[in-house]
C-alpha positions in Angstrom: 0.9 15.0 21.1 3.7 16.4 23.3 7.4 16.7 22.4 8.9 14.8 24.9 7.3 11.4 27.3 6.6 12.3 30.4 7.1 8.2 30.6 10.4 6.5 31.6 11.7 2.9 29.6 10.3 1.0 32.9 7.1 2.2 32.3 6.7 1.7 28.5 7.6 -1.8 29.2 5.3 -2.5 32.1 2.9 -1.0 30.1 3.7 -3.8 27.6 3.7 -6.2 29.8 0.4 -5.3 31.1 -1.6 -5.2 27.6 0.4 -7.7 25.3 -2.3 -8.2 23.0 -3.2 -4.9 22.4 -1.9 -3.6 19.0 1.2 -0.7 19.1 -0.6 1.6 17.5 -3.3 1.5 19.9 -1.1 1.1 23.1 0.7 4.0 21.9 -2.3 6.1 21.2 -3.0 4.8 25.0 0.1 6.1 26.5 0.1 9.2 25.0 3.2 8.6 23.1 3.8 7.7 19.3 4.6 4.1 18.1 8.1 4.9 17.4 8.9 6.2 20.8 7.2 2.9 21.9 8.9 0.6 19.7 12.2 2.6 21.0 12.0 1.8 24.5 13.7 -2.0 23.7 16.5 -0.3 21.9 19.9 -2.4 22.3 17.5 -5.2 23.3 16.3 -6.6 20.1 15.7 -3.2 18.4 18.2 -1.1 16.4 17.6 2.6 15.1 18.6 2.6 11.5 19.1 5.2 8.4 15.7 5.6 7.3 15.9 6.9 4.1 13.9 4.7 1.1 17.2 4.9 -0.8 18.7 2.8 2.4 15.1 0.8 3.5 14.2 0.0 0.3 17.3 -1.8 -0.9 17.9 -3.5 2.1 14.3 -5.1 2.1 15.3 -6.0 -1.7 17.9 -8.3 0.1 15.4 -10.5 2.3 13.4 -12.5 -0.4 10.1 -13.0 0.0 8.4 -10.8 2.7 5.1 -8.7 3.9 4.9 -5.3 3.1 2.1 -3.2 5.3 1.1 0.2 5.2 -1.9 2.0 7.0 -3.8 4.7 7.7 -6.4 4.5 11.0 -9.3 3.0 9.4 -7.2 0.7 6.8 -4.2 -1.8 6.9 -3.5 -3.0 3.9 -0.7 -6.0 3.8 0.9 -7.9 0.5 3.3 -10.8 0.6 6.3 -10.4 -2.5 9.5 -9.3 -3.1 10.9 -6.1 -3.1 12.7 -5.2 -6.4 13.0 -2.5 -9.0 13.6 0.3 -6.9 13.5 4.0 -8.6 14.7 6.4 -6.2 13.4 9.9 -6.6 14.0 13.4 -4.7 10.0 14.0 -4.1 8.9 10.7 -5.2 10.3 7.0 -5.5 8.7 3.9 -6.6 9.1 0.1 -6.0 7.6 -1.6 -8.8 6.8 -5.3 -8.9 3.4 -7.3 -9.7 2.9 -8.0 -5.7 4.4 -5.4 -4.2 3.9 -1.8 -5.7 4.5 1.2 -3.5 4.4 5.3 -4.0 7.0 6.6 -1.7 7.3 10.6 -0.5 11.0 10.5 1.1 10.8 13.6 3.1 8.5 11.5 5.3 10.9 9.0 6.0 12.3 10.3 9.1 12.7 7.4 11.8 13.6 3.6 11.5 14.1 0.6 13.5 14.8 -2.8 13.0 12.6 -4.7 15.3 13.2 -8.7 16.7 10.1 -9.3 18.7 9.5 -12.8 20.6 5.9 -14.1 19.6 4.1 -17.5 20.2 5.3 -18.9 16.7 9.1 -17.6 17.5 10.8 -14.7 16.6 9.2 -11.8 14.1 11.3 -9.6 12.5 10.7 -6.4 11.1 12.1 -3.0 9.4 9.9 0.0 10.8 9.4 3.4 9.3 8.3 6.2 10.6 7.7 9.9 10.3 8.6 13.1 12.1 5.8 12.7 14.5 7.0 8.8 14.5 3.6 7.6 13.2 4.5 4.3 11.0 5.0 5.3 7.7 5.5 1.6 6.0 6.6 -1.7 7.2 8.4 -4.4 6.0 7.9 -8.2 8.5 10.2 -11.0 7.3 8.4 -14.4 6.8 9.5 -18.1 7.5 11.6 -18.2 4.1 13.1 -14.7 4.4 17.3 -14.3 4.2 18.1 -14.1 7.9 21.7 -13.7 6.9 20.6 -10.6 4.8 18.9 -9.4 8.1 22.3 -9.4 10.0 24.2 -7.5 7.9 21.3 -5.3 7.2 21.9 -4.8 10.7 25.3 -3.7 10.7 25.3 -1.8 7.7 22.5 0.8 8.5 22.5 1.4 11.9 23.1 4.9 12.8 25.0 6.2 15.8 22.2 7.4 17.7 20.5 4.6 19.3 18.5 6.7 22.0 15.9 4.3 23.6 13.4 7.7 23.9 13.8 9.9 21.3 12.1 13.5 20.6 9.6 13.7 18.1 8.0 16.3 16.2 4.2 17.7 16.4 2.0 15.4 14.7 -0.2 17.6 11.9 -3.6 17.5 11.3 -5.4 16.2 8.2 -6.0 18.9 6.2 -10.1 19.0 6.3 -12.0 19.3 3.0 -11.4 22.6 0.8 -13.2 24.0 -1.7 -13.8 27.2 -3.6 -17.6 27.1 -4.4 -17.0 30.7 -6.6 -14.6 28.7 -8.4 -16.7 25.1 -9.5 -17.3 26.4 -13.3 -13.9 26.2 -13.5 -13.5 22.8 -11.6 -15.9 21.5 -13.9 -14.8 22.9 -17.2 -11.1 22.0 -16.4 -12.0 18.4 -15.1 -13.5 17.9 -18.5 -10.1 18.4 -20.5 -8.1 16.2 -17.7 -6.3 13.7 -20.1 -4.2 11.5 -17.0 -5.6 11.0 -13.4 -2.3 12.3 -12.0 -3.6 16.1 -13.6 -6.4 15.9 -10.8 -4.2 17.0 -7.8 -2.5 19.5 -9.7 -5.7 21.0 -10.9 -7.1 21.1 -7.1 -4.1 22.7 -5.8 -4.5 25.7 -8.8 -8.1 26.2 -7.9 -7.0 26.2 -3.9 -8.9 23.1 -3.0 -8.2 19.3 -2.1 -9.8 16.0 -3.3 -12.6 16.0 -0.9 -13.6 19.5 -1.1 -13.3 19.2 -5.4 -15.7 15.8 -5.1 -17.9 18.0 -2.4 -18.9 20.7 -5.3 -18.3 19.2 -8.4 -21.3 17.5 -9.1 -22.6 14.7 -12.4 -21.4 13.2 -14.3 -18.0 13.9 -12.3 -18.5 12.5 -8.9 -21.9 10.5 -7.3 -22.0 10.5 -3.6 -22.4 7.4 -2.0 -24.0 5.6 1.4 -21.1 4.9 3.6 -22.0 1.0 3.1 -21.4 1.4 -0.3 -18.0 0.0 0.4 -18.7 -3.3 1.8 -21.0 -3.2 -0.7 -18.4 -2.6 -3.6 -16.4 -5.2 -2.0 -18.8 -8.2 -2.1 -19.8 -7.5 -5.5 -16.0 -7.5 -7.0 -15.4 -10.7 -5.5 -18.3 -12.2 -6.6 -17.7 -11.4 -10.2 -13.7 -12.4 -10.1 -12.7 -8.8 -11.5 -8.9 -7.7 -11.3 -8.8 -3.9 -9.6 -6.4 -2.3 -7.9 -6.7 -1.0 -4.6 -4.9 1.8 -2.7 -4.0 2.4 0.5 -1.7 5.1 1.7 -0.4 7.7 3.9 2.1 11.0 3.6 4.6 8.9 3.5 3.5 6.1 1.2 0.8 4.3 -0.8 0.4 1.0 -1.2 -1.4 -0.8 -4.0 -2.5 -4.3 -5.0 -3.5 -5.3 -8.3 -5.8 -8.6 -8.4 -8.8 -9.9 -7.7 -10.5 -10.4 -4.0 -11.5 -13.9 -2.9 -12.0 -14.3 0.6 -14.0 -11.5 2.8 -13.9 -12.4 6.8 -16.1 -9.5 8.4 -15.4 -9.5 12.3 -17.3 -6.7 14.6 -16.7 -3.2 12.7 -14.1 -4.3 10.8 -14.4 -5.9 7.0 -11.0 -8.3 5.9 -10.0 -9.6 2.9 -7.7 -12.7 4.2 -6.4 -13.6 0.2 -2.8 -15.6 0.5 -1.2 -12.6 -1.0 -3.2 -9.8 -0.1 -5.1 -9.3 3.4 -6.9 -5.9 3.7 -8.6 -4.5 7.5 -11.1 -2.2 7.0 -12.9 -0.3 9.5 -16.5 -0.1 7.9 -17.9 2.3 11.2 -14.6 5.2 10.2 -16.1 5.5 7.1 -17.9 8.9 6.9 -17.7 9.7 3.3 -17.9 7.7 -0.1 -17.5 8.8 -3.6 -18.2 7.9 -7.4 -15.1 9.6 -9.4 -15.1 9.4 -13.1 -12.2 11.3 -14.5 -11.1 11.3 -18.4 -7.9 9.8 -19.7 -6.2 9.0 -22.6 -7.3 6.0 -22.6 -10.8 6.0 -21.6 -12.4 7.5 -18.1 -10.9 6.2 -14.5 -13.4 5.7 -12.3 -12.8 5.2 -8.7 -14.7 4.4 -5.5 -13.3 6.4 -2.8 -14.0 6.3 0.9 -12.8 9.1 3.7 -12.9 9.6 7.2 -15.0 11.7 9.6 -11.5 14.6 9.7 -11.0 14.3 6.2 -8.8 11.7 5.1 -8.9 9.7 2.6 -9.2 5.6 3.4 -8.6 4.0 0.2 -9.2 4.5 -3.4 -10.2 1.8 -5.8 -9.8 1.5 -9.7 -10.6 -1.2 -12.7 -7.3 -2.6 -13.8 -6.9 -1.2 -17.2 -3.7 -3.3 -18.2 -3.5 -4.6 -21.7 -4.8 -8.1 -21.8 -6.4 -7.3 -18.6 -8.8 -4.7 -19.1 -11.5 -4.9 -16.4 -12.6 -1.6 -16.3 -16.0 -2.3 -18.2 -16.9 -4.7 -15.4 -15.7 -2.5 -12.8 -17.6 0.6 -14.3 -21.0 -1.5 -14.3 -20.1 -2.8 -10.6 -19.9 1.3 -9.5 -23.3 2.3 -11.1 -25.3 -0.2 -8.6 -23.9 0.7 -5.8 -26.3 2.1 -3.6 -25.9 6.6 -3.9 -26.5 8.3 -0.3 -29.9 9.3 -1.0 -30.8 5.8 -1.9 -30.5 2.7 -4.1 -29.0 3.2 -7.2 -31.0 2.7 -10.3 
């Protein structure tokens, strides 16, 4: 992506106006610009360039009541309605922590931010956008019909910053890293996977051996990782909502992750993509991005983790899915039985 839009405000607009339904990420992708410079072109008419730090955003959204919180990556968008609250702030890494809304956040990420009033069919929607340097949308926050609209206004007021530039510069967009492995190195992989004791160890054992997730799954072999057909997902997904299991699934980018815990009760497939249209929870999948699916059982404390995780054709990881293993609400057995029939990429599973 270029450094500066060769395109004026007039344009962005028309461009707008021409293609109203078409979603911003995808009329930005169109234009050649990022969302953010899109979104920037109604500044001082119903859009305002705000601090975008979480220790600003995040208590600020805390002020609005009940709300929807999205975050995405190109082949997921994952959306919960809640509250925001308990807020821990964090120099690498902050946290908002409630049963609905539950969010990993990376702060160096949080570059850009706008608050957005957009006219719709069913009135105004408001929103608080964040973005990073490449002003890709980081994590959103979209008011809803019982929100605190005076809250909003002084929001307003409070964190806008001085420069309210309707086409801003951005930075170069970077590349998912693609999968890395160290083949000469999976004795070690293996033998060290074996003694994790949290799943958090994983990363930090990849990054030692000079690999990523994907390339680690890629050599590592049984009983640590089984490779899965790309349908596996749907798959996964049918079967956890017909059993009524609680798992939690994430979603996430460099900037943040975004998790819900609970069950899935409603799946709405349309063309390629697969929805889960819950009251609290709505999940967009794109089932033909999927390039990549794998089995993870890694060793805890507290018994083995096992995920289902799914990653696109570049590299990136789509979403990760886990048994709940909360006290009371342990339904990792389930989920654990619900993983070994799902169908490997060489075939059916036993």
């Amino acid at each position: 992506m270029a450094e500066h839009t060769p395109l004026s405000i007039e344009d962005i607009q028309n461009a707008q106006a021409e293609w109203p339904k078409l979603r911003e990420r995808d009329l930005a992708a169109k234009l050649g610009i990022s969302e953010f410079q899109l979104a920037c072109a109604h500044v001082g008419q119903g859009v305002t360039r705000i601090d975008a730090h979480p220790d600003k955003t995040m208590p600020a959204a805390m002020q609005l009541g009940e709300v929807m919180a999205l975050t995405r990556v190109d082949a997921a968008v994952h959306e919960k309605v809640g509250i925001y609250d308990a807020y821990h702030p964090g120099q690498h890494a902050a946290m908002v922590l409630t049963e609905d809304i539950d969010l990993r956040i990376f702060p160096s990420h949080w570059v850009h931010a706008l608050m957005v009033e957009k006219p719709s069919d069913a009135g105004t929607r408001r929103s608080i956008q964040i973005f990073d340097a490449a002003g890709d949308a980081i994590h959103k926050v979209f008011l809803r019909d019982g929100s605190d609209l005076n809250a909003w206004d002084t929001i307003a007021r409070e964190l806008a910053i001085p420069d309210q530039a309707p086409l801003p510069e951005i930075g170069q967009r970077k590349p998912v890293e693609a999968a890395k492995s160290a083949p000469d190195k999976t004795d070690i992989l293996r033998k060290e996977w074996a003694r994790l004791t949290d799943t958090h160890q994983f990363l930090r054992l990849c990054s030692k051996l000079k690999m990523n997730r994907l390339g680690a799954y890629r050599i590592a072999g049984a009983p640590f990782v089984r490779q899965l057909a790309t349908t596996a997902v749907d798959q996964m997904l049918h079967k956890v909502q017909a059993s009524g299991i609680e798992i939690m699934l994430f979603v996430g980018n460099r900037g943040c992750i975004q998790i819900h815990t609970g069950p899935i009760e409603t799946l709405k497939p349309m063309g390629p993509w697969q929805n889960v249209m819950d009251p609290r929870f709505n999940l967009h999948l794109r089932r033909d991005k999927i390039a990549e699916v794998w089995a993870v059982d890694k060793p805890t404390q507290r018994g083995p983790a096992i995920s289902v995780e799914a990653f696109d054709a570049d590299g990136g990881l789509i979403l990760q899915v886990f048994g709940l293993g909360k006290d009371g609400r342990d339904s990792r057995p389930a989920w654990g039985r619900i993983v070994e029939t799902l169908d490997s990429v060489t075939g059916v599973a036993a």
